[in-house]
N, C-alpha and C positions, 0 to 999 in steps of 0.2 A: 609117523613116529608115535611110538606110547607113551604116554606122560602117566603118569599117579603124585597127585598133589594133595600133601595131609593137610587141617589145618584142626583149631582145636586146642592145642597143646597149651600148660600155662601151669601157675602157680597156685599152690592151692595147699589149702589144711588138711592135717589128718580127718579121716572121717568124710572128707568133702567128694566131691563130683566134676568131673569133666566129661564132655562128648567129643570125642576126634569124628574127624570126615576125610574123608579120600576118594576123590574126585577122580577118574579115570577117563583118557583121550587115547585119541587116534585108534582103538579098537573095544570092542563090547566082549566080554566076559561070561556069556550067558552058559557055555561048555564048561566052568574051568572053577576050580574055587579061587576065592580072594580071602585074604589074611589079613593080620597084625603082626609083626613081631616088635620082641625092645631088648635095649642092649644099656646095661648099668656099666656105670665107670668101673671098666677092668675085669667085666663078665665078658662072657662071649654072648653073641645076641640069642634069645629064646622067642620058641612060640608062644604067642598068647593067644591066638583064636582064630580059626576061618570058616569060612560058609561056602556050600557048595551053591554057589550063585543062581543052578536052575531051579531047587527042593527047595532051597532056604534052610538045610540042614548045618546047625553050629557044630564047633567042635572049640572044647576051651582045653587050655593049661589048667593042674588041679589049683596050681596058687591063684587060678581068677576065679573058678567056679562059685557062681553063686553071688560072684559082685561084678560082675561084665557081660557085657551082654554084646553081641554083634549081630549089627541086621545089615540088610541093602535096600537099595532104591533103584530098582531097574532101567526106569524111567530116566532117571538122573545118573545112571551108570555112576555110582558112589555106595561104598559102605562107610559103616558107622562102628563107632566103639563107645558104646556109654559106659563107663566107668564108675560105681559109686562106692562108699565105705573108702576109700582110698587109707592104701599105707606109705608110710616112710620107703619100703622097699619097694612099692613100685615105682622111685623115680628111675628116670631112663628115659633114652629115646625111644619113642615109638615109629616104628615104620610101616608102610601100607606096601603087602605084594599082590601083583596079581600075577593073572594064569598059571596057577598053581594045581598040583596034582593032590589025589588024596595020598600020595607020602610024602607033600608039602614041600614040594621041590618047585620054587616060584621061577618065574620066568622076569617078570618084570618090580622094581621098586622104587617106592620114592626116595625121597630125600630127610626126612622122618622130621619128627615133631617133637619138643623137648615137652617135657611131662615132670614139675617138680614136687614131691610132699612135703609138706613142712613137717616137723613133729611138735 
């Protein structure tokens, strides 16, 4: 069974930083990319970032470019989302997908991670 487990998620100041992680079981992802998405109270959920797991090639949302960054850990079958500059609008849940296609049709997801800004 596939599990994807975030953690990471938390309270924090404008301007500040957080790093999520997403820990993935039961199969390796080395074909397929892995994502982000987040879903604001009363949005529909959006993309913010995936990696094509075997290049290491990113692809972000324009509203992160330039303050998020996503890498992975092969070894540790886990991606990362380092977050910094943080705004008020990015609270949201954050979710981890995996085996996902490049037109970001994921196959598997967690159970996401709440991410608060203060202003």
């Amino acid at each position: 069974q596939v599990q994807l487990v975030e953690s990471g998620g938390g309270l924090v100041q404008t301007g500040g930083s957080l790093r999520l992680s997403c820990v993935g079981s039961g199969r390796t992802f080395s074909s397929t990319f892995m994502g982000w998405f987040r879903q604001a109270p009363g949005k529909e959920r959006e993309f913010v970032a995936d990696i094509r797991w075997s290049s290491g090639i990113s692809y972000y949302a324009d509203s992160v470019l330039g303050r998020f960054t996503i890498s992975r850990d092969a070894a540790k079958n886990t991606v990362y989302l380092q977050m910094n500059s943080l705004k008020p609008e990015d609270t949201a849940i954050y979710y981890c997908a995996g085996d996902g296609t490049a037109a970001r049709n994921y196959m598997y997801w967690g159970q996401g991670t709440q991410v608060t800004v203060s202003s």
